[in-house]
VOGU-3710 file (C-alpha; in Angstrom, 3 decimals, decimal comma):
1> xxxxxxxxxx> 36,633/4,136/19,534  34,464/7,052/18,329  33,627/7,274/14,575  32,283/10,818/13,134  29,426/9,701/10,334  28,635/11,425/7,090  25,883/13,516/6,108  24,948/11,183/3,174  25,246/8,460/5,822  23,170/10,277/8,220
11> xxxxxxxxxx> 20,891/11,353/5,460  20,546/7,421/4,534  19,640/6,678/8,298  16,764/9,456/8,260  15,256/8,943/5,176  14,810/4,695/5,861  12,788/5,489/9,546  15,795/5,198/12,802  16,060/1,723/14,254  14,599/0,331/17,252
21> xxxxxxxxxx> 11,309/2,606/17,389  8,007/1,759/16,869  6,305/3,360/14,010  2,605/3,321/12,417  2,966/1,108/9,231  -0,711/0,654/7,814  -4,330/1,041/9,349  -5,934/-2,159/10,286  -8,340/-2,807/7,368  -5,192/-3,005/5,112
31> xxxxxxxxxx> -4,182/-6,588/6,945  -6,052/-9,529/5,710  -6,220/-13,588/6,217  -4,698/-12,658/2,587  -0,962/-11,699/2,501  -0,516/-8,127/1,181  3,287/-6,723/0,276  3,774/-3,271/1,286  6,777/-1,166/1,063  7,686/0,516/4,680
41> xxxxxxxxxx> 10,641/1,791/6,477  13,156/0,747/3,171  11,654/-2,785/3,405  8,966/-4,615/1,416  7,060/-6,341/4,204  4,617/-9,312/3,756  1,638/-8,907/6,288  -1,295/-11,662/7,303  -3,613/-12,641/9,779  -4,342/-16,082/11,296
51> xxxxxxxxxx> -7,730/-17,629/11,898  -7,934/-15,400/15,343  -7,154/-12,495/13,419  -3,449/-12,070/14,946  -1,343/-9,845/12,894  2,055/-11,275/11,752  4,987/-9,019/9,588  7,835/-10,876/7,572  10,015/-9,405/5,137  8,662/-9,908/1,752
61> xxxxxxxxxx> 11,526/-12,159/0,810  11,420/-16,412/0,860  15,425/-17,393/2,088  15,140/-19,998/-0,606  15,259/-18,189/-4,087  14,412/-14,946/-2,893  10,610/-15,347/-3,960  7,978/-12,784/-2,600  6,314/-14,537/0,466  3,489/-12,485/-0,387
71> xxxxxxxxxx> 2,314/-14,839/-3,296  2,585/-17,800/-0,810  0,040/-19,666/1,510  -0,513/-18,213/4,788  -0,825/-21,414/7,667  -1,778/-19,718/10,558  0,932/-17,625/12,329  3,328/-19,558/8,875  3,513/-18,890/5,455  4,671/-20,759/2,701
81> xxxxxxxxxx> 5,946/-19,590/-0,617  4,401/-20,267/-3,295  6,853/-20,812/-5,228  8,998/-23,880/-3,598  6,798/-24,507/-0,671  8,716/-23,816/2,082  7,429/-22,670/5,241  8,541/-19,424/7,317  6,796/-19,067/11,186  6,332/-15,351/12,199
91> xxxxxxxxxx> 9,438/-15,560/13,855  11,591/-15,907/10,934  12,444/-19,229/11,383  12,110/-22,105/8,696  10,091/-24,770/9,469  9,595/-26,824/6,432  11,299/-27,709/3,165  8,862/-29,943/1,145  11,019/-30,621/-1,320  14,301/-31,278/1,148
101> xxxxxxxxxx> 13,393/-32,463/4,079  16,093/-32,597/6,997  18,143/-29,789/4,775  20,138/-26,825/6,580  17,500/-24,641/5,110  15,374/-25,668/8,103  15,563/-24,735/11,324  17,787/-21,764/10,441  16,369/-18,099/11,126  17,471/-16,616/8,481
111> xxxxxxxxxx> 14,252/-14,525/7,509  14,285/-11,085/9,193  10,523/-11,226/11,367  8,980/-7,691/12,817  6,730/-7,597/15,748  3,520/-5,651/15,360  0,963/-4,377/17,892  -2,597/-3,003/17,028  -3,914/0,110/17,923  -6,409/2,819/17,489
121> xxxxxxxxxx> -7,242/1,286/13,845  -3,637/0,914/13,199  -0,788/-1,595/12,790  2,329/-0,384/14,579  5,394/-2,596/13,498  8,642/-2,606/16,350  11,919/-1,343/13,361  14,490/-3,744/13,468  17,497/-4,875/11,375  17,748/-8,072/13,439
131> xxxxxxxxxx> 15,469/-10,896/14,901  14,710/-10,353/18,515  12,393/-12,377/20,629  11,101/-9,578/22,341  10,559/-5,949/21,843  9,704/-2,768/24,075  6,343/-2,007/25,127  4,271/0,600/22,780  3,639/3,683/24,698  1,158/5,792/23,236
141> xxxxxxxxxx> -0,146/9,022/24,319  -2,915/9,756/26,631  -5,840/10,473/24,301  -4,529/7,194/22,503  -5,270/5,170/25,460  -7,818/6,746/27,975  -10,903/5,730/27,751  -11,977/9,630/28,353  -11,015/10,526/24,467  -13,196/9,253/21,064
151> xxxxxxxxxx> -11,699/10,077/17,760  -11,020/9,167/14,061  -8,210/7,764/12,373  -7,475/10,042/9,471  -4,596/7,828/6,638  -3,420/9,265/3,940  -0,201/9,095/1,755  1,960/11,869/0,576  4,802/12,207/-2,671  7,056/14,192/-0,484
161> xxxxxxxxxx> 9,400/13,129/2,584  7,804/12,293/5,993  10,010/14,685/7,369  8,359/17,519/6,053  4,725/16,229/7,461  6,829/16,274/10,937  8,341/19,890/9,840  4,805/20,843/8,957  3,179/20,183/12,089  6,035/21,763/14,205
171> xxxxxxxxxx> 5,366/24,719/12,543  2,712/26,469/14,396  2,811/29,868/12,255  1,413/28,372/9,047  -1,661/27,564/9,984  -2,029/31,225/10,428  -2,060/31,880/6,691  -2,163/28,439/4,899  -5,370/27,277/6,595  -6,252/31,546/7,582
181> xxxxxxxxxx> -10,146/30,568/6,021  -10,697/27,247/8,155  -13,501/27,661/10,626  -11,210/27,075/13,842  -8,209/28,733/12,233  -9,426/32,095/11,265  -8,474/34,220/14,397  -5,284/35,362/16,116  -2,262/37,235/15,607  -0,763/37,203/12,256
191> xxxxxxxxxx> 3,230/37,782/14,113  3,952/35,833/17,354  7,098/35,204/19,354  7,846/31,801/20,036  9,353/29,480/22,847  9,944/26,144/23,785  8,867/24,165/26,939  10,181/20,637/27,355  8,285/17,642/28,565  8,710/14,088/30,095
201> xxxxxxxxxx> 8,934/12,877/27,059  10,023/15,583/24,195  8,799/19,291/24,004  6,576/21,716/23,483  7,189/24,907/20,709  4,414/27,528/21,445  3,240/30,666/20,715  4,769/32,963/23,920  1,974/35,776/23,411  -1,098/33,334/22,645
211> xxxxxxxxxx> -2,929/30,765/23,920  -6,396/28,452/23,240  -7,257/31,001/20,179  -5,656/29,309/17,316  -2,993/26,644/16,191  -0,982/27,691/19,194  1,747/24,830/19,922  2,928/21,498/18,793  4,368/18,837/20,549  7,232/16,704/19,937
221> xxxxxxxxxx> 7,667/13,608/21,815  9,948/9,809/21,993  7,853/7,294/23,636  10,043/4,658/21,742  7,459/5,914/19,434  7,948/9,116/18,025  4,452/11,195/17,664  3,169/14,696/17,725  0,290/16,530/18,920  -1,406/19,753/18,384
231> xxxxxxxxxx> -4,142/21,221/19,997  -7,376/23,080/18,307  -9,481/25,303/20,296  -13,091/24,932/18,998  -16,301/27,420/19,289  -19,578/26,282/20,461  -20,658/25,246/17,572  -17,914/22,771/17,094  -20,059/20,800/19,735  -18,890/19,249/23,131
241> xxxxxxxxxx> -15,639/18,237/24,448  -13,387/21,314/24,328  -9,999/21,598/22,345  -9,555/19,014/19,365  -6,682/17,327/19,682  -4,475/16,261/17,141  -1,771/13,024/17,596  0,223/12,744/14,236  2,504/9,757/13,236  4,541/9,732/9,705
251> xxxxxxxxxx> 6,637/6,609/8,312  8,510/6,335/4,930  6,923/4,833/2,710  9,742/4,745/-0,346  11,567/7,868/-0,848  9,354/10,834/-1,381  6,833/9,126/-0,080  5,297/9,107/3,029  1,737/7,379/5,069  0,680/10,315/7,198
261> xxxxxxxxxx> -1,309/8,941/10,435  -3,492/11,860/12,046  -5,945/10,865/14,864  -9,107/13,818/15,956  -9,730/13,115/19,244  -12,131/15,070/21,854  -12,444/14,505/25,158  -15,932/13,371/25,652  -18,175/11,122/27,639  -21,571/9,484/27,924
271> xxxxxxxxxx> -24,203/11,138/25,636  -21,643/13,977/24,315  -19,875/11,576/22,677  -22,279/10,762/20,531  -23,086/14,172/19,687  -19,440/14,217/18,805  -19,186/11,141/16,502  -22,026/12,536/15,114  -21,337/16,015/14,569  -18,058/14,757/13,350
281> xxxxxxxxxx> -19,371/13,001/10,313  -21,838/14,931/9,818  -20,459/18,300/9,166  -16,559/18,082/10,528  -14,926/15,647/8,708  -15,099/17,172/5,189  -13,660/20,177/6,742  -10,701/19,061/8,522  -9,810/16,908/5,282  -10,066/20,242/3,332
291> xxxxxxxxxx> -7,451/21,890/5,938  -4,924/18,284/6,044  -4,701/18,672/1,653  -3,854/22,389/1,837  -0,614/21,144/3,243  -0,522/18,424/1,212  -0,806/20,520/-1,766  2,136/22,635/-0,453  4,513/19,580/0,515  4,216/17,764/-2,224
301> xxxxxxxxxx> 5,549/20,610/-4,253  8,683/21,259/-2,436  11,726/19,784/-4,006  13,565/17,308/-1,856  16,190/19,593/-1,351  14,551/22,647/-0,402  15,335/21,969/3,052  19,183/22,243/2,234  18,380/26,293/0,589  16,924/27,487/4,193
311> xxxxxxxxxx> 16,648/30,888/5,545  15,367/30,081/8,660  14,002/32,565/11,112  12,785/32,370/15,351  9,306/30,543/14,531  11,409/27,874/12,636  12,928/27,159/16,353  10,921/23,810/16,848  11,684/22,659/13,658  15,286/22,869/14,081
321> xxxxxxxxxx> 15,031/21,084/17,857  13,373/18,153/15,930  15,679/17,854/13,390  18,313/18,282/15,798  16,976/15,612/18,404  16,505/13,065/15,119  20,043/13,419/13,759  21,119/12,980/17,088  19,559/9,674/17,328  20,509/8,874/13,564
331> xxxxxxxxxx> 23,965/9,088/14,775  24,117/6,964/17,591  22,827/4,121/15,589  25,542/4,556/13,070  28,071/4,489/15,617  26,349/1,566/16,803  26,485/-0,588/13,955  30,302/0,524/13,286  30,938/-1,196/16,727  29,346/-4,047/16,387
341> xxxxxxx> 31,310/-4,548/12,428  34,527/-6,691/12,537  36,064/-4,085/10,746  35,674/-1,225/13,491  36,524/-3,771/15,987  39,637/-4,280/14,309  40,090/-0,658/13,650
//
């Protein structure tokens, strides 16, 4: 059985984060031995620590009453609600009804549990519209993960669609002339043919005529995780460790509203990297967060629809390959689900 899904439907898939990836929900600092409630992904997620400092996601809903488990008592890797008492374990299961002891309520699974990993600063949370015991591995990029790279997380959060911070950065031309007075951005051809070069994992969109002078190519990849990275070529007096490297992750946060995830990462050693960390603070830092809100201040204008009043032209190439690759992927899980319904088995 094959089943052809709508645009609203596919819209609907895009716009909640696609299931089964791995995504960047919050940066570390945000999770507490306190519950906090934060809206991710079309869910409202409750988030605590345990006495080792173990991160644990729930959804933000008690199976009871319906109660935020966010007001509750955490219990190590539990939490009760604090409204009837009873207990939820990180895996979704019930394990205690105070007031009804021995009750169906317990031992049921009925709360939906999300598996986390921490990294980098940052909380990643496995998507999921079902309880499984045991997700795939998080596979980040190299300068996320070699020992050879030092950066800084950069959060922030954006009114506008995540999917424009992705369209943003796989747009290698603006930087040209949004960020033309930026100290590493200043220099380079104003036109520019483009082409694209795929990857193990995704592929690269990049300047065909132009190379290590400006904001010449973004990358586009699916690790299970989808991130992107750019690549800065710095002066001398940016200080050691060559290009500056960019890895960018983006989750919705609610609609029009995104949490934008940009690591700066050099490639640095020994005593330069502390010359780095140092210069970086020192005199980079303000910089860089000048360049990220000149997009912001564009994106955030943009009506939500402005990406269905397009004239698109060849260095708008990698932005239609992304889009292309994630509607792809919204549609197989709608076909999915449809499956696995009684209805389409019926059909």
């Amino acid at each position: 059985m094959t089943t052809t899904p709508s645009e609203a439907e596919i819209d609907a898939v895009l716009a909640r984060g696609i299931k089964n990836r791995w995504y960047a929900i919050c940066p570390s600092g945000f999770v507490t031995a306190k519950p906090t409630s934060l809206r991710r992904l079309g869910y409202r997620l409750v988030l605590w620590r345990d006495a080792e400092g173990t991160p644990y996601a729930l959804e933000d809903h008690c199976p009871h009453r319906g109660a935020p488990l966010s007001v509750g008592v955490p219990l190590g890797n539990k939490i009760a609600c604090g409204y009837h008492g009873v207990q939820v374990r990180h895996d979704g299961t019930v394990v205690s009804v105070p007031g009804s002891p021995g009750c169906k309520l317990e031992g049921s699974r009925p709360t939906l549990a999300f598996h986390l990993k921490e990294s980098n600063g940052v909380i990643f949370l496995y998507n999921t519209d079902k309880n499984i015991d045991n997700p795939p591995p998080l596979n980040l990029p190299e300068q996320l993960i070699s020992d050879e790279y030092s950066g800084f997380l950069c959060y922030t959060e954006w009114a506008g669609d995540y999917r424009y911070v992705i369209d943003n950065v796989m747009d290698p031309m603006h930087g040209t002339f949004l960020h033309k007075q930026s100290h590493s951005m200043s220099v380079g051809a104003q036109a520019s043919k483009f082409q694209l070069r795929d990857t193990e994992h995704g592929f690269i969109f990049e300047k065909a005529n132009q190379r290590d002078v400006n904001f010449d190519w973004s990358e586009f990849a699916d690790t299970g995780l989808h991130w992107l990275r750019l690549d800065i070529p710095y002066p001398n007096t940016g200080g050691p460790g060559g290009s500056f490297v960019i890895i960018g992750c983006y989750t919705p946060i609610a609609p029009n509203v995104a949490a934008v995830f940009h690591w700066r990462m050099r490639k640095v050693s020994g005593w330069q990297r502390d010359v780095w960390r140092f210069l970086y603070k020192n005199r980079l830092e303000a910089r860089h967060w000048a360049v990220l809100e000149q997009d912001r201040e564009v994106l955030e204008v943009m009506d939500p629809d402005a990406n269905k009043r397009e004239i698109l032209y060849q260095h708008d190439v990698g932005i239609v390959r992304t889009r292309r690759q994630l509607r792809q992927l919204a549609i197989q899980q709608l076909q999915a689900e449809a499956v696995q319904t009684p209805e389409a088995a019926t059909a």
